[in-house]
N, CA and C atoms as an extended XYZ file, in Angstrom:
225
Properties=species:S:1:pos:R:3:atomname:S:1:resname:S:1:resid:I:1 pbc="F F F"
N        15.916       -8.842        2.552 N   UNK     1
C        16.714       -7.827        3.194 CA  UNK     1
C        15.835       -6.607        3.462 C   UNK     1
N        16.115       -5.607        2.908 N   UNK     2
C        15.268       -4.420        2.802 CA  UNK     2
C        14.321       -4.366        1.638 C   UNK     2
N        13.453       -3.678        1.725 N   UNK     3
C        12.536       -3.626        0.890 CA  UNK     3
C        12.869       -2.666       -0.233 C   UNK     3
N        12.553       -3.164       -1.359 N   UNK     4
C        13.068       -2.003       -2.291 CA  UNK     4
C        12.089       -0.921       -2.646 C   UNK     4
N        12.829        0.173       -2.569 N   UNK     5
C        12.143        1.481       -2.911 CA  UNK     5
C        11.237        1.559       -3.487 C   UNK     5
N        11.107        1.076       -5.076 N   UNK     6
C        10.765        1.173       -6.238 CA  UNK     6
C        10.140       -0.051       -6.795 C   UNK     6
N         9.261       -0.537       -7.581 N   UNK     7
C         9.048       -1.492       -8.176 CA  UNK     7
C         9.713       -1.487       -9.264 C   UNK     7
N        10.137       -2.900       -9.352 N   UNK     8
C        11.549       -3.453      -10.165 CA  UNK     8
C        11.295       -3.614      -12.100 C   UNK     8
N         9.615       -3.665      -11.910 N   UNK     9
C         9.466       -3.391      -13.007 CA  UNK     9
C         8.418       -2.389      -13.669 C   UNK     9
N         7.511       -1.770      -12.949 N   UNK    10
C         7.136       -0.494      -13.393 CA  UNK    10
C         7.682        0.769      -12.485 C   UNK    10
N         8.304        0.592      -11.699 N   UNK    11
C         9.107        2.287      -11.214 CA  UNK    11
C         7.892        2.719       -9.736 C   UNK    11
N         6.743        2.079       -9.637 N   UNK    12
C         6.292        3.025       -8.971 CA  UNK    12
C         6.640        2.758       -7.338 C   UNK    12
N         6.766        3.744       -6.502 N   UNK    13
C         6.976        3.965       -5.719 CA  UNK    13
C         6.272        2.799       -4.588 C   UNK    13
N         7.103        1.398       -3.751 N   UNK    14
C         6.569        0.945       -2.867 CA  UNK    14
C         7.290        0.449       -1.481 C   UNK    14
N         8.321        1.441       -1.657 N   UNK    15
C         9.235        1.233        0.065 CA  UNK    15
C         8.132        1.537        1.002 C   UNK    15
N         7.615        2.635        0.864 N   UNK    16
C         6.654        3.008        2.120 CA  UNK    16
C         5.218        2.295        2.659 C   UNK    16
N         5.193        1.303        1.462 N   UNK    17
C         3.891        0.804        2.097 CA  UNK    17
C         4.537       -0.507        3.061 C   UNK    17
N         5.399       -0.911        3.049 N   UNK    18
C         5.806       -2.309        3.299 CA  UNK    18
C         5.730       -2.031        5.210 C   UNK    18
N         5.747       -1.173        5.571 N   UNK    19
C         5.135       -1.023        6.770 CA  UNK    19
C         3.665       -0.980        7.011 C   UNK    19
N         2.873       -0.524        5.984 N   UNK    20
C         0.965       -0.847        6.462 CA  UNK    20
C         0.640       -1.757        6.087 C   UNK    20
N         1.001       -2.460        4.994 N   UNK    21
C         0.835       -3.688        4.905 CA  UNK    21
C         1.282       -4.790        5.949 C   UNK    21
N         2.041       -4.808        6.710 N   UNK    22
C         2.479       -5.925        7.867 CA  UNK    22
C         1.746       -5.410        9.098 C   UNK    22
N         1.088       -4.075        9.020 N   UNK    23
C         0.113       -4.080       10.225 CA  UNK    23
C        -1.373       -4.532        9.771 C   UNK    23
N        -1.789       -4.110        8.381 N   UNK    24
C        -2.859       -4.892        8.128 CA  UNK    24
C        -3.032       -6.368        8.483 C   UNK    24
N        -1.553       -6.761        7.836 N   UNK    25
C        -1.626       -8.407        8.114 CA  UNK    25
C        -1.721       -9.008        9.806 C   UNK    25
N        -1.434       -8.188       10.539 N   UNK    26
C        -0.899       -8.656       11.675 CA  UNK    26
C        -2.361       -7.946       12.448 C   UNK    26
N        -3.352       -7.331       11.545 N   UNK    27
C        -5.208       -6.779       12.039 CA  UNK    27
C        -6.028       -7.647       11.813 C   UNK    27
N        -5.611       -9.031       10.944 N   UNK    28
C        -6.510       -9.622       10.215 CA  UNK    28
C        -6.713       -9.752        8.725 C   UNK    28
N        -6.026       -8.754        8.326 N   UNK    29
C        -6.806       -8.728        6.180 CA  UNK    29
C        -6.113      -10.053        5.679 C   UNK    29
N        -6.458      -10.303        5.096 N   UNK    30
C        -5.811      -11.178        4.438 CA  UNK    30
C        -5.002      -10.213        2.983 C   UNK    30
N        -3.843      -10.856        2.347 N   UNK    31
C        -2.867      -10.009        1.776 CA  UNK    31
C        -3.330       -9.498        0.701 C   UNK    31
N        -4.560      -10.344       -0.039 N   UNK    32
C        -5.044       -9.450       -1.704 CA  UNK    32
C        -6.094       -8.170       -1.009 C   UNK    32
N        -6.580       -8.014        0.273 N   UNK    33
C        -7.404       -7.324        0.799 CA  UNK    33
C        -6.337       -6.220        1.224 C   UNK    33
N        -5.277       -6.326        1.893 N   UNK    34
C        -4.058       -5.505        2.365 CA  UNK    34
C        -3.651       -4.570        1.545 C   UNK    34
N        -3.591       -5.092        0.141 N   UNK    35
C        -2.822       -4.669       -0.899 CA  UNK    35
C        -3.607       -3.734       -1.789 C   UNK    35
N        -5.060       -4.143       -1.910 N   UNK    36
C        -6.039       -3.359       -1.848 CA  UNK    36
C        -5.972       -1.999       -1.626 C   UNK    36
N        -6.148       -2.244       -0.321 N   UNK    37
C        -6.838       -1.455        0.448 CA  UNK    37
C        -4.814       -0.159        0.241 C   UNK    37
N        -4.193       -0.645        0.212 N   UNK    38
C        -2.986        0.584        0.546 CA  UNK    38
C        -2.517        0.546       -0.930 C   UNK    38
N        -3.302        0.762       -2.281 N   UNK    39
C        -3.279        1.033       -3.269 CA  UNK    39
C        -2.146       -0.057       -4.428 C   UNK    39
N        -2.178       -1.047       -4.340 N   UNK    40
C        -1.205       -1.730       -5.399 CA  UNK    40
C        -1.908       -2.963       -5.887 C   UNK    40
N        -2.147       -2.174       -7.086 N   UNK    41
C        -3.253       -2.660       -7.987 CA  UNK    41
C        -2.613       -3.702       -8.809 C   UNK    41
N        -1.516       -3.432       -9.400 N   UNK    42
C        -0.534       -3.931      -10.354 CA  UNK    42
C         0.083       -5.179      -10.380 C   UNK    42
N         0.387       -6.085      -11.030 N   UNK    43
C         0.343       -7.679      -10.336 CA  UNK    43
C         2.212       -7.533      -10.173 C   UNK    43
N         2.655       -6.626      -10.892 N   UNK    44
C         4.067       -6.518      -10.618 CA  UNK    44
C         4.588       -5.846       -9.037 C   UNK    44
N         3.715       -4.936       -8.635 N   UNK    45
C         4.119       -4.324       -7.371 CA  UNK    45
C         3.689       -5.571       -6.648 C   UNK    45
N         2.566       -5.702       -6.412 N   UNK    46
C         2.216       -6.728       -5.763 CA  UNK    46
C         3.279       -8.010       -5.555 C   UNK    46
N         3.706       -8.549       -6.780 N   UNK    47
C         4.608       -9.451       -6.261 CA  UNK    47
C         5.826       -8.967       -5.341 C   UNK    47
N         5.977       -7.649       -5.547 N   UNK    48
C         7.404       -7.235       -4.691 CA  UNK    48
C         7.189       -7.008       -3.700 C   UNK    48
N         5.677       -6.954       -2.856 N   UNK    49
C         5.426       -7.183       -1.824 CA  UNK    49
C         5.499       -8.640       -1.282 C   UNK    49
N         4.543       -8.762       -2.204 N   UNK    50
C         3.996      -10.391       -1.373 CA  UNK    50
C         5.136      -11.372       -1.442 C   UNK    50
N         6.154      -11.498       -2.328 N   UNK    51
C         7.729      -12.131       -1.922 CA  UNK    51
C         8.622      -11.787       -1.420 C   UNK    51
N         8.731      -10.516       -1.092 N   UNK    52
C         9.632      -10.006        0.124 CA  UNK    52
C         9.753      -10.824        1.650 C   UNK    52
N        11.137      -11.199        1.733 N   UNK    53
C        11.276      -11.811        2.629 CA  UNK    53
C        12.057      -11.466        4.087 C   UNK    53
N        12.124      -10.627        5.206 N   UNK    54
C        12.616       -9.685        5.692 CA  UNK    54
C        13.679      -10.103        6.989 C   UNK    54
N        15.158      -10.538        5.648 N   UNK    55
C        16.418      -11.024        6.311 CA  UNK    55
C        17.257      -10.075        7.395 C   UNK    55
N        16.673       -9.174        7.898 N   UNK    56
C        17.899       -7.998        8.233 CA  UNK    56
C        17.680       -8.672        9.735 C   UNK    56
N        16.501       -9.175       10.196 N   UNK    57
C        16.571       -9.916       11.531 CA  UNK    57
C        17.589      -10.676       12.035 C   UNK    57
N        17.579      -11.651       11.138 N   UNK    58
C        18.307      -13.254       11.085 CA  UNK    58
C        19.784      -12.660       10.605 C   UNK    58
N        20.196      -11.635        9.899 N   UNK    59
C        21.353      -11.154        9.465 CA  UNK    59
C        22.629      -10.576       10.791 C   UNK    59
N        21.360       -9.549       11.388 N   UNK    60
C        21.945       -9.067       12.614 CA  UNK    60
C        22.511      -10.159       13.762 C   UNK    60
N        22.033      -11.268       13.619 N   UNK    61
C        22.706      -12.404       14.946 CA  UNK    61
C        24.118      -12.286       14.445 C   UNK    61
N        24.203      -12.141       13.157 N   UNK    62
C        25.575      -12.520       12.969 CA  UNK    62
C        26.625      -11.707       13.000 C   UNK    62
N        27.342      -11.414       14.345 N   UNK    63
C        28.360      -10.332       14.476 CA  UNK    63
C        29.947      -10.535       13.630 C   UNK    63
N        30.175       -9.438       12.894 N   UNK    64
C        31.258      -10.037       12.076 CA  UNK    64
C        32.417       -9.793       13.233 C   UNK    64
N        32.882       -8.966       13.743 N   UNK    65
C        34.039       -8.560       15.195 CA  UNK    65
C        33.700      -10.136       15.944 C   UNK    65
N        32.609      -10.395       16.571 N   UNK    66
C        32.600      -11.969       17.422 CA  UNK    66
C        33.268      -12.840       16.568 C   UNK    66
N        32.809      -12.934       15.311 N   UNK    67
C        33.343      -13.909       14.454 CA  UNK    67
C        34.804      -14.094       14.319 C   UNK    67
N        35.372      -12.995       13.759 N   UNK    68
C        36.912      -12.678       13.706 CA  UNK    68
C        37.369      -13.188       15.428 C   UNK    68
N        36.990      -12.634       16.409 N   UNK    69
C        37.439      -12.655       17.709 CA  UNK    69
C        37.762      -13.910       17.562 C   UNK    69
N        36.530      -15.206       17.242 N   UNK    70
C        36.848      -16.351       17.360 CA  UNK    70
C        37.273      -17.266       16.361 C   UNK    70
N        37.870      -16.617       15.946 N   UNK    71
C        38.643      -17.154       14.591 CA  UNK    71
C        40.242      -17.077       14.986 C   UNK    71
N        40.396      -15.659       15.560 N   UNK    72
C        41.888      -15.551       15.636 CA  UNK    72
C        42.411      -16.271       17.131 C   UNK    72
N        41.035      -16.479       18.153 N   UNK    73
C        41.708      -17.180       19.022 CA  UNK    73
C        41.761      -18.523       19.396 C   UNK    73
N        41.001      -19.037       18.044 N   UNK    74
C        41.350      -20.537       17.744 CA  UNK    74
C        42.733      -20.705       17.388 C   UNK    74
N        43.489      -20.046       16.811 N   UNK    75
C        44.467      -19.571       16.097 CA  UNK    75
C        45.622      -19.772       16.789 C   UNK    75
């Protein structure tokens, strides 16, 4: 979904990188070089990057009003 603010298990601050990291990736670095390089040293932040999976794309197709529309005029 969204990226979380915070790392889930030491607190430190990593909503904001989750944007330089997907332009690194998308320059060439490869992700332990990415992660590097925009400071997340920690094998815990790191995982909350590197498994983040970014559903809000695939979420948005799904209009809940279309849905209902065609629900009630099956109906």
């Amino acid at each position: 979904m969204i990226i979380p603010v915070r790392c889930f298990s030491c607190g430190k601050v990593i909503g904001n990188k989750w944007e330089t990291y997907q332009t690194m990736l998308e320059s060439d670095y490869n992700e332990g070089a990415a992660m590097d390089a925009i400071g997340l040293r920690r094998y815990c932040c790191r995982r909350m990057i590197l498994t983040h999976t970014d559903l809000i794309t695939k979420l948005l197709q799904y209009n809940r009003k279309s849905l209902i529309f065609k629900l009630f005029n099956c109906l």
